[in-house]
Phi, psi and omega in degrees: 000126183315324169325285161326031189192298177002124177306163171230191193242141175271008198179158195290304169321305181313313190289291210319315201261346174275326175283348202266358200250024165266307199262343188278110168217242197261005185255325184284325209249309108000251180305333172253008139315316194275309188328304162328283166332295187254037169267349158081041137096234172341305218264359172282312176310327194272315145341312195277331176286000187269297192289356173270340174265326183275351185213335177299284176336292169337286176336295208275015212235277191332303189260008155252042156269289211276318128353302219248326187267012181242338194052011172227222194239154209300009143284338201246332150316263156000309183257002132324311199254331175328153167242163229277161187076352185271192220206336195298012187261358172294331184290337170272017135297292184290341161307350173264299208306308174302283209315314157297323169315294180303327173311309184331339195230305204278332139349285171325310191263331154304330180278347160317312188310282200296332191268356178261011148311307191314297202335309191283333171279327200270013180064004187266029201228092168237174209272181196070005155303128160295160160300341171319298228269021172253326175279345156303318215267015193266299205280351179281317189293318167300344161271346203273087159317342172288302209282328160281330184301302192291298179336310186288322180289339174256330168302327194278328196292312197302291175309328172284323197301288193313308194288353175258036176268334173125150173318290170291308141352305192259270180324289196304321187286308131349322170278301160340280189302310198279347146317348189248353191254321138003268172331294175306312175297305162340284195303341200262343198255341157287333164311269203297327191293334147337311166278359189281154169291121174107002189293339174331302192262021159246351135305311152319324178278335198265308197266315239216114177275107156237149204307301199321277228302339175293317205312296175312298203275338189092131186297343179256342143347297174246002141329289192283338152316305207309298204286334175289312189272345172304313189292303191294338164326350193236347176095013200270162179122309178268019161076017170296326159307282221284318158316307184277357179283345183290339209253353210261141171270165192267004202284284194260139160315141174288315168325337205267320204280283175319359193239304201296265171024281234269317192307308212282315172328332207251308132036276208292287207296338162276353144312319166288329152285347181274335201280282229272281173317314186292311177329286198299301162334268173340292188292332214044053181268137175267144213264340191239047156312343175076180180350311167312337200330308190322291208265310149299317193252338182287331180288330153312313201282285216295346163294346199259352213286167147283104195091001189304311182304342184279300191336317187283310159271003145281340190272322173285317192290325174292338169258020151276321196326300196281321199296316187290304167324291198293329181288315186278344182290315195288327197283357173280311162337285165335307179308292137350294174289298199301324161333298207281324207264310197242000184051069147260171185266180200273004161327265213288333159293325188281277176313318185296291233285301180309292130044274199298314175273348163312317180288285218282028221216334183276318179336305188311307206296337181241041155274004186252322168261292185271007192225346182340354202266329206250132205234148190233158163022097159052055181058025198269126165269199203288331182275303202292308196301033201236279236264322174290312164340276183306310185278327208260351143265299158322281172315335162290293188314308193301320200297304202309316173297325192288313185299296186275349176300326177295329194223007160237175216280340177288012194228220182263340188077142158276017165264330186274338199266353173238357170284340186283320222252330175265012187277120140117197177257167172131179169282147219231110157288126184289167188283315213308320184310009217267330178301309169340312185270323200266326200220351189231343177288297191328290186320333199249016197283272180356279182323314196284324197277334196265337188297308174296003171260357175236000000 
């Protein structure tokens, strides 16, 4: 029986820090500093840790339910627990095919990461730069197509290389170190943003809820930011989760596994503001630039900084850490489902699959140069329209099919699905939640697909 042989986690510590480093990626480090920004600080964070308990946790509980009692990837999960005749293993067929999509892209930006490391250790970031010419050298890498490629192209070699080594061999053991090298460069790069002048009020601005700073986005605004990014944070919907729930021992309860998960997820993105703000503050940079921050205005700050080239490239190997953590997490899915499916080794999975994304992985990189005329939806090139698909469908749709295979009776049911979820020791989901799960998740699953539809 296939089950039976089925790989593990050599350790508990190992599943935790390889799923939080699935859900810790380019949504933590990236996206929730500038959201924050421009969403007026206090009162977004305090949303988002609310809407990360009532509805991330639930969710990430759901697909390592379906993960660990099925032991396998997600079509053949679905068709374990299903009952005959039903249709739901078709949503894990659309659950691979987003884990590619998303590779499709993110690949890309992850090789961004690696490629201002370099900048930054190789010196081409010098002090005495205008901001032009530090907010240039973003938009020069994005005309160079050779120069995005090899980047994108050593992240996917890299990521396939490790996962064919095997879970434990590869993912786990790799992911340990660069998580704990995480951790650290976090604490180290928060420390100095904390010692800079002015930081004061750029903690204040960050931590500390206040009505002035809402005012312009509105308080139900950055509700509903709060509550989109609370969700996407965690990767749920496309069965990336559900892959490690197959790997997982009956020793803990889920619930308890899922809260550790969000802490340590949550960590990384409040951590990146302590990174970020004081920083911002401090330079006198507005704090709610958007997309750019990263790549334009923080590369502004570590240049005026003291010591700015180690700043700098200590703050990119931690956003390769994290970008990278999240790329071997999905591509071990990928892998995993072709294992599970067509039974070849994982060898031999590992080379078709790197194959694929290698192809399918250059539209992003060369929608920023030889290909910029072609546009999709409302002017959208290959990366946002890649990154829409997936965050403003996939991902809402998918948490919602995992949310009813779960708790309703056309499904697996929420007697089978909370007996699964209370297997072992730990913290214990109460029964009393289940209208909660049956009638108040859906609405608000919802409310995130229609808001990302408009």
């Amino acid at each position: 029986m296939e089950s039976q042989n089925r790989e593990s986690f050599a350790s508990r510590i190992g599943f935790i820090l390889v799923s939080a480093g699935c859900a810790i990626g380019i949504g933590n480090v990236w996206k929730f500093p500038y959201i924050t920004g421009v969403n007026g600080g206090g009162w977004f964070v305090l949303f988002y840790l609310i809407f990360l308990l009532i509805m991330g946790v639930p969710i990430l509980t759901m697909e390592l339910a379906v993960g660990r009692a099925s032991r396998k990837s997600a079509v053949l999960a679905y068709k374990a627990l299903e009952k005959p005749g039903s249709k739901w293993h078709i949503h894990g067929w659309v659950a691979i095919i987003g884990c590619v999509i998303l590779m499709m892209y993110y690949t890309t930006v992850s090789g961004w990461m690696v490629d201002y490391f370099v900048k930054f250790v190789t010196g081409t970031f010098t002090p005495g730069m205008t901001a032009d010419e530090v907010g240039g050298v973003f938009n020069t890498m994005l005309s160079k197509p050779v120069e995005m490629s090899f980047f994108t192209i050593l992240t996917i070699l890299a990521g396939f290389l490790i996962c064919s080594k095997g879970l434990q061999n590869g993912l786990e053991k790799l992911n340990t170190f660069m998580m704990t090298a995480l951790i650290i460069l976090i604490l180290v790069l928060a420390v100095n943003s904390l010692l800079l002048p002015g930081a004061g009020e750029g903690m204040s601005f960050y931590l500390i809820p206040n009505m002035e700073n809402v005012k312009k986005v509105g308080i139900l605004n950055a509700a509903a930011a709060a509550m989109n990014q609370s969700f996407f944070t965690l990767s749920l919907g496309v069965a990336a989760m559900e892959i490690f729930g197959s790997y997982m021992s009956k020793a803990q309860r889920l619930p308890g596994e899922a809260v550790r998960i969000c802490i340590l997820d949550t960590f990384v993105a409040i951590s990146s503001g302590i990174i970020i703000f004081p920083a911002c503050f401090s330079f006198g940079v507005q704090p709610d630039q958007g997309p750019s921050l990263i790549f334009v205005t923080l590369p502004n700050v570590f240049n005026s900084m003291a010591g700015g080239r180690l700043w700098g490239s200590l703050f990119f190997i931690f956003m390769t850490f994290a970008s990278f953590s999240t790329v071997i997490a999905v591509f071990e899915n990928i892998i995993s489902f072709t294992v599970d499916m067509f039974g070849i080794s994982r060898k031999k999975a590992s080379i078709i699959n790197c194959i694929l994304i290698l192809i399918l992985s250059m539209p992003c990189v060369l929608g920023y140069n030889v290909w910029s005329n072609i546009t999709f939806l409302g002017g959208k090139n290959f990366l946002d329209f890649e990154d829409f698909i997936v965050s403003n469908l996939l991902l809402p749709i998918g948490s919602l099919i995992f949310l009813l295979f779960c708790v309703t009776k056309w499904g697996w049911g929420f007697d089978e699905y909370i007996k699964e979820c209370n297997t072992g020791t730990g913290l214990k989901l109460p029964k009393a939640l289940k209208p909660y799960f049956q009638f108040v998740l859906p609405i608000l699953i919802l409310i995130i697909l229609i808001r990302g539809l408009i």
